[in-house]
N, C-alpha and C positions, 0 to 999 in steps of 0.2 A: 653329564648332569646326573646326580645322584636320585632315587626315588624321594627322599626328604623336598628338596630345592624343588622336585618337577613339582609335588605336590604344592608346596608353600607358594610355588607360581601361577598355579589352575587358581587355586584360593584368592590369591592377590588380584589375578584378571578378574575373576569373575566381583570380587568386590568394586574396582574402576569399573566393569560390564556395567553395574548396578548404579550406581552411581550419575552415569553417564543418561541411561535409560528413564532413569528415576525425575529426572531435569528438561531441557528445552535443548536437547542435541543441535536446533537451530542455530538457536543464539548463543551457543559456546563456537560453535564455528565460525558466524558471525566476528562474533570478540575476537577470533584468532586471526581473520581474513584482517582486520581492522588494526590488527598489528602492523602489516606490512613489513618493511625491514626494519622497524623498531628492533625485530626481535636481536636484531646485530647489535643492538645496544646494549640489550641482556646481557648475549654472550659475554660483549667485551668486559663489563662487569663482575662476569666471573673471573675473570683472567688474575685480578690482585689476589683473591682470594684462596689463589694456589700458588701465588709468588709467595704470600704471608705464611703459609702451612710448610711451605720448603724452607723459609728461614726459620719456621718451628723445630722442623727435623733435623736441618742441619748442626745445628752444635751437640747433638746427642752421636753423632757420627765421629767417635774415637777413633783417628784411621787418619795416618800421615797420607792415603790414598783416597782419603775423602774427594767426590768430584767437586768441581766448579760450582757456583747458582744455576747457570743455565742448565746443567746435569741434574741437578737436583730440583727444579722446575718440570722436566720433560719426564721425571719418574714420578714426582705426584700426577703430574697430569694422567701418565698413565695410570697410574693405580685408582685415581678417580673414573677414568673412563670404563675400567675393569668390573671396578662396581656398580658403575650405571647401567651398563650393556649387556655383559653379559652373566648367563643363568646361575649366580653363584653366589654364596650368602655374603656380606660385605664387606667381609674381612682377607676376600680372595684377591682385593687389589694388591692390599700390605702384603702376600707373601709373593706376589710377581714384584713389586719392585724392591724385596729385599734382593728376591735372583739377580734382579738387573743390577742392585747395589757391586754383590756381590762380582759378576761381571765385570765390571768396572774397578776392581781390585782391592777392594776392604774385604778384611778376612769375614767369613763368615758369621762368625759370633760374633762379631761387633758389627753386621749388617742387621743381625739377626735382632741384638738387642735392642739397637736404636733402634728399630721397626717396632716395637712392642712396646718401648719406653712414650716413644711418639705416639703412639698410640694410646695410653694410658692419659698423656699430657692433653692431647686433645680432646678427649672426651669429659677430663676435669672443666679443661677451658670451657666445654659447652654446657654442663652444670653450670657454672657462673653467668654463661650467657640466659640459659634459662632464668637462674635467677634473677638475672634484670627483666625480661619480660615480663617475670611473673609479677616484680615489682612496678613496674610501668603501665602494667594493667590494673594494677593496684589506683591507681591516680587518676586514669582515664575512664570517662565515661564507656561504658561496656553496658550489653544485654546476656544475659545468659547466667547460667552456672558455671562459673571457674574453680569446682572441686577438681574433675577430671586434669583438669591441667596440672593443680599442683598434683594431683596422684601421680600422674605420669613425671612429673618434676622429680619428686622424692623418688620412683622406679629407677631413673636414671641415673640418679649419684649413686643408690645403692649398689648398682649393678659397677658403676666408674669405682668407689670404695674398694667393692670386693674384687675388680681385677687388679686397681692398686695392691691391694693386699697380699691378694696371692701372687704377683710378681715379688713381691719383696720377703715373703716366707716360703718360697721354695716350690713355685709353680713352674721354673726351667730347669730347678735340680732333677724333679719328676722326671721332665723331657727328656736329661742327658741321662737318665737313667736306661729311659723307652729307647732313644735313639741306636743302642750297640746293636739290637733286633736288625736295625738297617744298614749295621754296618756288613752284616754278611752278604747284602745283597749289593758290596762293592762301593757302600760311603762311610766313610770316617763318621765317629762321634763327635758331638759338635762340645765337647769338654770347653767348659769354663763357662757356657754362657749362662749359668746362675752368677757366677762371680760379675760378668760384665755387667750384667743387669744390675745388680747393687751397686757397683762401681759408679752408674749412672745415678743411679739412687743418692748416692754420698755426694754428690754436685751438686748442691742445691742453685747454684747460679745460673747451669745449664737447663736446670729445672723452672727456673724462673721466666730465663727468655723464652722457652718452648712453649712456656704456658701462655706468656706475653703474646706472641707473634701469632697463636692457635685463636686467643681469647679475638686477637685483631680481625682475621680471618671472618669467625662467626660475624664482627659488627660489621664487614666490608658487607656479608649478604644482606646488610638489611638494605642497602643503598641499591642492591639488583632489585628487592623486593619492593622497595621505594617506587624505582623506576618503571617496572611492571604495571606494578597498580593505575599507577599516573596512564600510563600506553593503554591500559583499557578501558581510559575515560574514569577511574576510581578516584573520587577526593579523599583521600588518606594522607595522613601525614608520618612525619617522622614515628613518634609514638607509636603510633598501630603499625605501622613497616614492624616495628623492634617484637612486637608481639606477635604479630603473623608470623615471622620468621623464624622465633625462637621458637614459638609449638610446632609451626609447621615440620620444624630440622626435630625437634623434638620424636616427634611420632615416627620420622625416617627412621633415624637413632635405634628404636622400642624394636620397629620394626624390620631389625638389622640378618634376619633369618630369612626373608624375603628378599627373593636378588631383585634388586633395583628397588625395595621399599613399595612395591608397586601395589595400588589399593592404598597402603597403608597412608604413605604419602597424602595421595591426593583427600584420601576424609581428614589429615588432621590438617590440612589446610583449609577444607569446607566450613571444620569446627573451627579455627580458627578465626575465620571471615566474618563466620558467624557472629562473633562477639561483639563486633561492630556492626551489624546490621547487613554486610555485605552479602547478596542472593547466590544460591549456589551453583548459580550460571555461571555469575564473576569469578567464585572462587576456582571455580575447577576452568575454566579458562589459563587464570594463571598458573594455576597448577599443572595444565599441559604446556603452557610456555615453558617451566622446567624442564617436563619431557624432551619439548624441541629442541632447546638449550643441552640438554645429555646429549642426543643425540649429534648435534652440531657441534660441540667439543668433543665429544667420545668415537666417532668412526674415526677421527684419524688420531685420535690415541692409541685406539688399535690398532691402528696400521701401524704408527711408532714402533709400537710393542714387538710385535711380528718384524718389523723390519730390526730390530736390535737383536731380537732374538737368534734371528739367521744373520747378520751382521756382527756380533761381538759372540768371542769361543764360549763354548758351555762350561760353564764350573758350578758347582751344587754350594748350596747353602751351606754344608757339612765341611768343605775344606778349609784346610786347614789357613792357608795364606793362597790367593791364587798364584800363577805361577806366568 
């Protein structure tokens, strides 16, 4: 863990510290004890939600070596659990399962690219999903000021905009430039992956389902976030699910420099709650059944992880075709 990451996670703790101290620590435990094995219900909930994100990624994967669904299931899974767990900004999932892409026998630029394409696609998707929140907050009875949401609304596309952008004006020409530095210490240059990344670009169809299947994803969470509420005794409905969920993911997102989102998370779900009246006993309850939910899917993603890692040969993102 780098000095940046350890700092951003003192900062994050001590925010959730605060948070937690600030509230009735009772009665959020309470609400959690009162879960029971509801919370298996959570879990299972999340499970569509990264079958949908694999069939996003998948058709960006140019590669007659492209793996199976279930291959491409077991690597988002992993690269979710990477960014839930451990100490690393949240973009540390997508370059552990480009390796394991790569592993798996798609050359490395075109592991590399789809990782980064998929990446752009998703984040689009989730502006859109934001936008429906913002719009269905629009409709529904709410308390509060919902400036902060659209600010953070518009933060996000801008920031989704400008990595569109610079993928497509020569943000991995850059890379292959920087990359020959690494070639002396024994790895090939990763040549062409500005060409691949366009090449992706010019598909607008592949771009379409990616977005499709990413945008699916986002609305599967609002049916965990549905089902939560419901489990801590919360009357909310469809509507308010769409809007908790989309700020809540919202504020993840923002707070994507923080490994695990942690602090950042749980207040834009308190603010969220908020809007509908909801106490921020309830909120941050649910917001640690997330937690538990990481947790419960993510240790044996890492173990996956670790076990493929020592299970399938090393090959670097840089070569050229594996062998």
């Amino acid at each position: 863990m780098n000095w940046s990451a350890l700092v951003t996670l003192l900062v994050g703790t001590a925010v959730l510290a605060a948070l937690l101290a600030a509230n009735d620590l009772a009665e959020i435990l309470r609400l959690l004890a009162g879960m029971s094995w509801g919370i298996l219900a959570v879990v299972a909930l999340r499970l569509p939600q990264i079958l949908a994100s694999a069939f996003g990624w998948a058709p960006l994967i140019e590669d007659a070596a492209r793996p199976p669904w279930p291959v491409l299931f077991r690597l988002r899974w992993i690269r979710d659990a990477v960014n839930a767990l451990l100490p690393v900004a949240q973009v540390g999932g997508d370059v552990v399962r480009a390796q394991l892409l790569v592993r798996r026998g798609v050359r490395g630029v075109t592991a590399t690219a789809s990782v980064a394409v998929d990446l752009a696609a998703e984040m689009a998707a989730q502006v859109a999903f934001s936008a429906i929140g913002l719009t269905v907050l629009w409709y529904v009875p709410h308390r509060g000021p919902v400036g902060w949401a659209v600010a953070a609304c518009a933060v996000l596309g801008a920031m989704a905009g400008s990595f569109l952008a610079a993928q497509r004006w020569g943000l991995f020409r850059l890379v292959e430039r920087l990359l020959p530095r690494l070639a002396r210490q024994g790895q090939a240059a990763a040549t062409g992956l500005h060409e691949a990344v366009v090449r992706l670009y010019g598909a607008p169809r592949r771009l379409w389902i990616s977005g499709a299947a990413h945008l699916a994803s986002w609305l599967f969470g609002v049916l965990e976030t549905w089902a939560a509420l419901r489990l801590l005794g919360i009357e909310a409905g469809l509507a308010e699910a769409v809007v908790i969920e989309s700020l809540g993911q919202l504020a993840r997102s923002l707070g994507f420099m923080v490994p695990g989102a942690i602090g950042v998370q749980e207040g834009g779900f308190v603010l969220a709650c908020g809007l509908f009246g909801i106490p921020p006993e309830q909120a941050l309850a649910f917001a640690l059944i997330r937690r538990i939910r990481d947790i419960l899917l993510g240790l044996p993603g890492i173990i996956a992880w670790r076990w493929d890692a020592a299970a399938v040969p090393h090959r670097t993102l840089t070569d050229p075709r594996p062998r």
